[in-house]
C-alpha positions as CSV (number, residue, x, y, z in Angstrom):
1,X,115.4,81.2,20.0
2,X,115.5,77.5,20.1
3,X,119.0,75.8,20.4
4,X,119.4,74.3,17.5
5,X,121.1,71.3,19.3
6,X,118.0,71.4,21.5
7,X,115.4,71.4,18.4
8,X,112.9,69.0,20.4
9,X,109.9,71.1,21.7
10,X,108.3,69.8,24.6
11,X,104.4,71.7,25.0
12,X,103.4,72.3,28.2
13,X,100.1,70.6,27.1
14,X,99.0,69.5,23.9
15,X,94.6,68.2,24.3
16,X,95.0,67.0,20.6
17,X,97.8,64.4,21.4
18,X,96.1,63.9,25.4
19,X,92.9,62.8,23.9
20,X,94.1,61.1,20.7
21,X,94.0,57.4,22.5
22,X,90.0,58.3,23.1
23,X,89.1,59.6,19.7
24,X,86.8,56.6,18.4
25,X,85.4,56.2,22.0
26,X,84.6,60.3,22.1
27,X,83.6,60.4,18.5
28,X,81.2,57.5,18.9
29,X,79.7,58.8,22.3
30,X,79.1,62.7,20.2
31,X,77.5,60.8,17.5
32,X,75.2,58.7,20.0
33,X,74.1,62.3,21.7
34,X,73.5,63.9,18.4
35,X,71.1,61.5,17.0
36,X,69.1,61.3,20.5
37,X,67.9,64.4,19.3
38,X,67.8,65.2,23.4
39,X,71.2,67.8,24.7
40,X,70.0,69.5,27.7
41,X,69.5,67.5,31.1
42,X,68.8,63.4,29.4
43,X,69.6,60.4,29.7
44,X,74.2,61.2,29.4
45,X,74.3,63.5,32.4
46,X,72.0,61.1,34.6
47,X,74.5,58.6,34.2
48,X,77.5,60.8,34.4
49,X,75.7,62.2,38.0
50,X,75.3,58.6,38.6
51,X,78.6,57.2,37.7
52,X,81.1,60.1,38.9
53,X,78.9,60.2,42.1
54,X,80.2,56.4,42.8
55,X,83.3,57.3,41.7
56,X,84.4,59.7,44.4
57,X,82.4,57.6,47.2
58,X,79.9,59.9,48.0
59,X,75.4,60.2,47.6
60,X,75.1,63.2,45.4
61,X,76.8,64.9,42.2
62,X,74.7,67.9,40.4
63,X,76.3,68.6,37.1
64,X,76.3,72.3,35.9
65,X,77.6,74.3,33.1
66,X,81.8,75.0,34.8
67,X,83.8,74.9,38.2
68,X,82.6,78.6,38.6
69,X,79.2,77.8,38.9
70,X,79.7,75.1,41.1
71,X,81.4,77.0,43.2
72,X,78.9,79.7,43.2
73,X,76.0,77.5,43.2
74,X,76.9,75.5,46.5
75,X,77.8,78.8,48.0
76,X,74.4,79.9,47.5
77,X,73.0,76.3,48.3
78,X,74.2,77.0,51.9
79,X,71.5,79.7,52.3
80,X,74.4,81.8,54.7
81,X,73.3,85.1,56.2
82,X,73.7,88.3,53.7
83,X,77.6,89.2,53.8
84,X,78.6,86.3,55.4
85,X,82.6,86.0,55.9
86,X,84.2,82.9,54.3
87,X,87.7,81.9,54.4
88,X,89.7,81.1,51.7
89,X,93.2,80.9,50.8
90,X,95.3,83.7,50.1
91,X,96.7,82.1,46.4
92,X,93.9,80.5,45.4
93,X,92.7,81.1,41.7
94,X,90.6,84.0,41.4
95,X,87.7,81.8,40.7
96,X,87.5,80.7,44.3
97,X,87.2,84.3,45.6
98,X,84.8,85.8,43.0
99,X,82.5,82.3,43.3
100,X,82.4,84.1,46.8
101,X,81.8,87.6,45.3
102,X,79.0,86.3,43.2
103,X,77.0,84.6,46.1
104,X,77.1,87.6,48.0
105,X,79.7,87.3,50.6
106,X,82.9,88.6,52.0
107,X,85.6,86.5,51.3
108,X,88.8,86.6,53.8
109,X,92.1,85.7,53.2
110,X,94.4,83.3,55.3
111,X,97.9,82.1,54.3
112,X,98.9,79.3,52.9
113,X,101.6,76.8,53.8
114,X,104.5,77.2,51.7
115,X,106.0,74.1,51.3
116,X,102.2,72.7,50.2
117,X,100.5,75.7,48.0
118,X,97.7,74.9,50.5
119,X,95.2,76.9,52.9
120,X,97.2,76.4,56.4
121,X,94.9,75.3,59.1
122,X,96.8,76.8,61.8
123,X,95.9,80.2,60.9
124,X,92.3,80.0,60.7
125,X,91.5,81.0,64.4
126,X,93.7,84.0,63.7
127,X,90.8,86.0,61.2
128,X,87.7,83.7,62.8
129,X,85.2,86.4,63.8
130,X,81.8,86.6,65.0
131,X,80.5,86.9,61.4
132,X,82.5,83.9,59.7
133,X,80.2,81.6,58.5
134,X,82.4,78.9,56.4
135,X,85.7,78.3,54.9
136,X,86.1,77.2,51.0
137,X,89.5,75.4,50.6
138,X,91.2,74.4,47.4
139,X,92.9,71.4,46.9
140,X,95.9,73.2,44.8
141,X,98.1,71.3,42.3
142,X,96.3,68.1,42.8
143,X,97.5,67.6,46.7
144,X,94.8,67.3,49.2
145,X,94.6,70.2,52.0
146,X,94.6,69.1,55.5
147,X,91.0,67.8,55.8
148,X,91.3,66.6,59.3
149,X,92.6,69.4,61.1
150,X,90.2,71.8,58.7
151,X,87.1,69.9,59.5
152,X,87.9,69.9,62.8
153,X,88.2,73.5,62.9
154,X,84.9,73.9,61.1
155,X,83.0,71.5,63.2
156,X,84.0,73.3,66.4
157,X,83.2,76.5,65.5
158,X,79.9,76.0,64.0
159,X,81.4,76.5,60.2
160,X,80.2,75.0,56.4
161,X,82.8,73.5,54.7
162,X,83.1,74.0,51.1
163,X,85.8,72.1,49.0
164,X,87.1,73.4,45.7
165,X,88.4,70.2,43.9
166,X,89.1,72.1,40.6
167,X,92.5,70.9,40.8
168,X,92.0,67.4,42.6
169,X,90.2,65.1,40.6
170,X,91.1,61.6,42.4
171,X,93.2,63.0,45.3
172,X,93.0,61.6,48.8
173,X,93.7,62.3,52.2
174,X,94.1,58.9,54.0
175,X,91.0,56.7,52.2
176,X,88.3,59.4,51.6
177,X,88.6,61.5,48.4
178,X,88.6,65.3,47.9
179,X,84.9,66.6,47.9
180,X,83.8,63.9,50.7
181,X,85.0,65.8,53.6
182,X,82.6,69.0,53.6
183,X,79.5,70.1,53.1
184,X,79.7,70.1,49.3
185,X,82.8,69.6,47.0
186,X,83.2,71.6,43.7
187,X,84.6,70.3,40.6
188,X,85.6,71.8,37.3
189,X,86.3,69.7,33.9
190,X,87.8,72.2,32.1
191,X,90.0,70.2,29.0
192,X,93.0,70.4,30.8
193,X,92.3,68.7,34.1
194,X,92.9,65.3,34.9
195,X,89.4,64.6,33.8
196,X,88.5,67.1,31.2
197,X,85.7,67.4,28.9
198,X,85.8,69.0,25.7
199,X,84.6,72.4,27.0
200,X,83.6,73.4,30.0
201,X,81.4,71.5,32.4
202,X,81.4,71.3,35.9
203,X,79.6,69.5,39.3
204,X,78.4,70.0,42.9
205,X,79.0,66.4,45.0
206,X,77.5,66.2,48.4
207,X,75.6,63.9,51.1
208,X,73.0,66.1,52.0
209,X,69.9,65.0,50.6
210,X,68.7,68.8,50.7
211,X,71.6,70.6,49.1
212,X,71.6,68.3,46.5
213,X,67.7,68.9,45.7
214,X,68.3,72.9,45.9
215,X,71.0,72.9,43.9
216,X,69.1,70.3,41.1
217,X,66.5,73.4,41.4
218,X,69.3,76.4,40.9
219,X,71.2,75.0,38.1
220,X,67.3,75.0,36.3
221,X,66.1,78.8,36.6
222,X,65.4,77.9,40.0
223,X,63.3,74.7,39.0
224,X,62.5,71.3,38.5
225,X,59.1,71.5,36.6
226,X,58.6,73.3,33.8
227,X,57.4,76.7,34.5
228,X,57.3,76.4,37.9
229,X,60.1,78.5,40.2
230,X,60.9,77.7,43.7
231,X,63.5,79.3,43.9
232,X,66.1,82.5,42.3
233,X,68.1,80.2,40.0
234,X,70.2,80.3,36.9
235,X,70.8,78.7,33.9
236,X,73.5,76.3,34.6
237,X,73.3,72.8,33.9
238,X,75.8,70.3,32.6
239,X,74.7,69.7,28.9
240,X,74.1,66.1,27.2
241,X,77.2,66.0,25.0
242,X,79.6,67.3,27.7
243,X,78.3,64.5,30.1
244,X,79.1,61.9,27.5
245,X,82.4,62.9,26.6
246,X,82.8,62.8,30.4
247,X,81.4,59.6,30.9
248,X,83.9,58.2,28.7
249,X,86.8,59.7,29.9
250,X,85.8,58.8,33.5
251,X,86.3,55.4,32.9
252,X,90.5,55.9,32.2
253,X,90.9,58.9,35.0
254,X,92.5,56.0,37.5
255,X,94.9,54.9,34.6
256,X,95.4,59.2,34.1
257,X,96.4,59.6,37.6
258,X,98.9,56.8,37.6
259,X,100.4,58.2,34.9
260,X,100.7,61.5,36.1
261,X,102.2,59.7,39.0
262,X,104.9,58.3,37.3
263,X,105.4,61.6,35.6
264,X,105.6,63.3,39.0
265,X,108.6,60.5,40.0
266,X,110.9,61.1,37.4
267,X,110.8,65.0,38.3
268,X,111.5,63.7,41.7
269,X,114.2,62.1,41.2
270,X,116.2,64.0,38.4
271,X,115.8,67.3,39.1
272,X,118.5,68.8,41.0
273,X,118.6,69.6,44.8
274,X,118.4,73.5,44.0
275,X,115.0,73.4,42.7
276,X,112.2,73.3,45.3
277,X,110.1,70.6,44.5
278,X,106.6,69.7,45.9
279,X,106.0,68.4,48.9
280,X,105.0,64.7,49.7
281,X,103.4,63.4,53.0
282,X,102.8,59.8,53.6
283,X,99.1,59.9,53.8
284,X,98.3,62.1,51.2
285,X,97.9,60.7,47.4
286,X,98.7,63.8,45.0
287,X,97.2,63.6,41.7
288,X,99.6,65.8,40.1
289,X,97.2,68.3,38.0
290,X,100.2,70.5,38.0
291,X,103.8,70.2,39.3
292,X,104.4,73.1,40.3
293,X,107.9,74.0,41.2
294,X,109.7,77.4,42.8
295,X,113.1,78.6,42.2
296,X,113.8,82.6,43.3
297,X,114.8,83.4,40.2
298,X,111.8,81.6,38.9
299,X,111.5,84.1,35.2
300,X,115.2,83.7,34.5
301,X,114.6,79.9,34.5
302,X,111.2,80.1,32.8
303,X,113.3,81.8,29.1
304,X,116.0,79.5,30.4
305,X,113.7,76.5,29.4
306,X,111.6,78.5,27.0
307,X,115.0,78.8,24.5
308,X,116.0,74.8,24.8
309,X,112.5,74.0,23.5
310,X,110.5,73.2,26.7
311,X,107.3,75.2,27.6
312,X,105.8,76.3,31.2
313,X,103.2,77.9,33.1
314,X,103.0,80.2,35.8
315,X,100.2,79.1,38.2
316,X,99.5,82.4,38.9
317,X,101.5,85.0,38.2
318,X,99.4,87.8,40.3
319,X,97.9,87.2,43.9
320,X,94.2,87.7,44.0
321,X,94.4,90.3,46.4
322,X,97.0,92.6,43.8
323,X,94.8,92.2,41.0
324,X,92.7,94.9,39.3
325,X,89.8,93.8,40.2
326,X,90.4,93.1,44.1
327,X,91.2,96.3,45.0
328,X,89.2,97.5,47.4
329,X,88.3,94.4,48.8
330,X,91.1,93.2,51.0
331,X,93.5,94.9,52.8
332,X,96.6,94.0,54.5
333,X,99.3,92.2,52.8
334,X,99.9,88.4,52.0
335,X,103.6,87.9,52.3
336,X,103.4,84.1,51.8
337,X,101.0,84.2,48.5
338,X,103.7,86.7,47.1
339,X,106.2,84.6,47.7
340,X,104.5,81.7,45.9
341,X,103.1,83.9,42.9
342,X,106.8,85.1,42.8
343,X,108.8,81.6,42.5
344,X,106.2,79.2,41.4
345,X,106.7,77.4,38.1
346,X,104.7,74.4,36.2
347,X,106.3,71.9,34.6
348,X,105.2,69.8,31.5
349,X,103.2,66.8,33.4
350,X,100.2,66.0,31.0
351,X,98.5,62.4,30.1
352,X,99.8,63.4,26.6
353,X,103.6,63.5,27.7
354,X,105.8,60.3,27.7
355,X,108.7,59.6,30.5
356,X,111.2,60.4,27.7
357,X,109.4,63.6,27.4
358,X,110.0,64.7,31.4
359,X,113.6,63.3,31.3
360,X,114.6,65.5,29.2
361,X,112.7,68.5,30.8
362,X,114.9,67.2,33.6
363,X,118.5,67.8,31.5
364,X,117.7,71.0,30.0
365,X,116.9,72.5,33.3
366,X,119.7,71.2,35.0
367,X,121.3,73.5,32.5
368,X,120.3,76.3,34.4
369,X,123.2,78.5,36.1
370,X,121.7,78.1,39.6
């Protein structure tokens, strides 16, 4: 039960008031799509292709139906041998793995960093083997993985690099952007991300003129004119009214990300010592999609919060490789992704919460008998 002193709810996210600021600008754009009488593959996801494609810095960007799909189509893109092994972090979100699953290879766990949520590139030589063909990182949280040591890692030993920027709409390592550093770069727009649409939608960004023309002909039944199949495709392909609710909210994802920012500074600097907060290095520009926290008594602080009125998330609360439907396919255990599945916690950090909003996040949860 709510305190009644402590009546204030503060939602862990709340799309209504995030996109409230947009509404004329989204309404107007639905209503332009709906009267073209055109909603599959026009005019609104040219431009979007076009427009996020300049955006991150980079030749290509396929749009398709959600971040699974992209993930799965550029997988497939690659053209990898049958069963090919592909590394991927141990706490990723499932999605990574079963894109992996779905494209008919063997995904293989490494550890991530602790004190980043992210892939750690010092352990990839320790599962390399003679039938690993790639490695698909994810950008978790909004913080950029170690591109530079990763890519270097994958250049040496022959390797695709797939990047799963889900999570990292915006985020940098040095000047380049996530999905510029590999072979492809994935992105979801599911509502709640930094740039949402109003559904799902997703995209496939690359410089390789070839990927980007097989994975044009995937998203299409495996084609590009009508009734005529190149290839084994699917039917995934970013629709008219999603682009153009993208297209608009494209336009305000720098102003998102520097409120986010700001958001992310408060947290900083009130919350108390005892919480584990994320980590910041100087040449890395975090996004903040989620500020995740961990504390080792993580659910006790979690109803702590829940009964003074503010509301979390648990990003996630079951490692990939203890759910239901891994078993079987990994063995070993993951000591550092239980840990994080254990301890993290999100806190409130949305385009739709104010810096009054976080403050007090901030005093409740000092509260807490650490």
């Amino acid at each position: 039960m709510i305190h009644m002193s402590e009546s204030r709810v503060v939602e862990y996210e709340n799309l209504t008031a995030s996109n409230a600021a947009l509404m004329d600008q989204l309404e107007a754009a639905a209503s332009r799509v709906i009267r073209s009488g055109w909603y599959v593959l026009g005019q609104e996801v040219e431009a979007f292709e076009a427009e996020f494609a300049n955006f991150i810095g980079i030749k290509h960007c396929v749009g398709v139906a959600s971040g699974l799909d992209a993930l799965v189509l550029a997988i497939e893109a690659l053209a990898l041998p049958p069963r090919s092994e592909i590394l991927v972090a141990s706490n990723t979100y499932i999605a990574t793995i079963l894109a992996i699953m779905h494209a008919g290879h063997k995904p293989v766990l490494v550890e991530p960093e602790i004190k980043t949520f992210n892939i750690d590139p010092e352990l990839l030589a320790d599962v390399l083997t003679d039938r690993t063909r790639a490695i698909c990182v994810t950008h978790l949280f909004g913080k950029t993985c170690r591109m530079d040591a990763i890519a270097a890692f994958a250049y040496e030993h022959g390797l695709k690099l797939l990047e799963d920027c889900a999570q990292s709409h915006g985020a940098k390592l040095g000047q380049r952007m996530t999905g510029t550093f590999g072979d492809t770069g994935c992105f979801s727009f599911y509502p709640t991300k930094n740039l949402g649409a109003i559904g799902d939608a997703g995209a496939v960004v690359t410089n390789n003129d070839d990927l980007a023309d097989r994975l044009r002909y995937l998203r299409n039944y495996g084609s590009r004119q009508k009734y005529i199949n190149r290839y084994v495709g699917v039917n995934s392909r970013l629709d008219e009214l999603q682009a153009a609710m993208l297209r608009v909210k494209l336009q305000y994802l720098d102003e998102v990300t520097t409120h986010k920012r700001a958001l992310a500074e408060i947290y900083f600097a009130e919350l108390p010592d005892w919480v584990c907060m994320p980590a910041r290095r100087p040449d890395e520009f975090d996004v903040f999609h989620i500020y995740g926290i961990r504390h080792p008594r993580r659910d006790a602080l979690r109803k702590h919060l829940l009964e003074r009125g503010v509301k979390t998330e648990i990003h996630y609360p079951i490692p990939p490789y203890r759910q239901e439907a891994m078993q079987g396919v990994f063995s070993g255990d993951y000591p550092i992704a239980d840990e994080l599945h254990e301890t993290q916690l999100s806190l409130p950090i949305s385009v739709g919460h104010r810096a009054d909003d976080i403050r007090l996040v901030c005093e409740r949860l000092k509260s807490f008998p650490s």
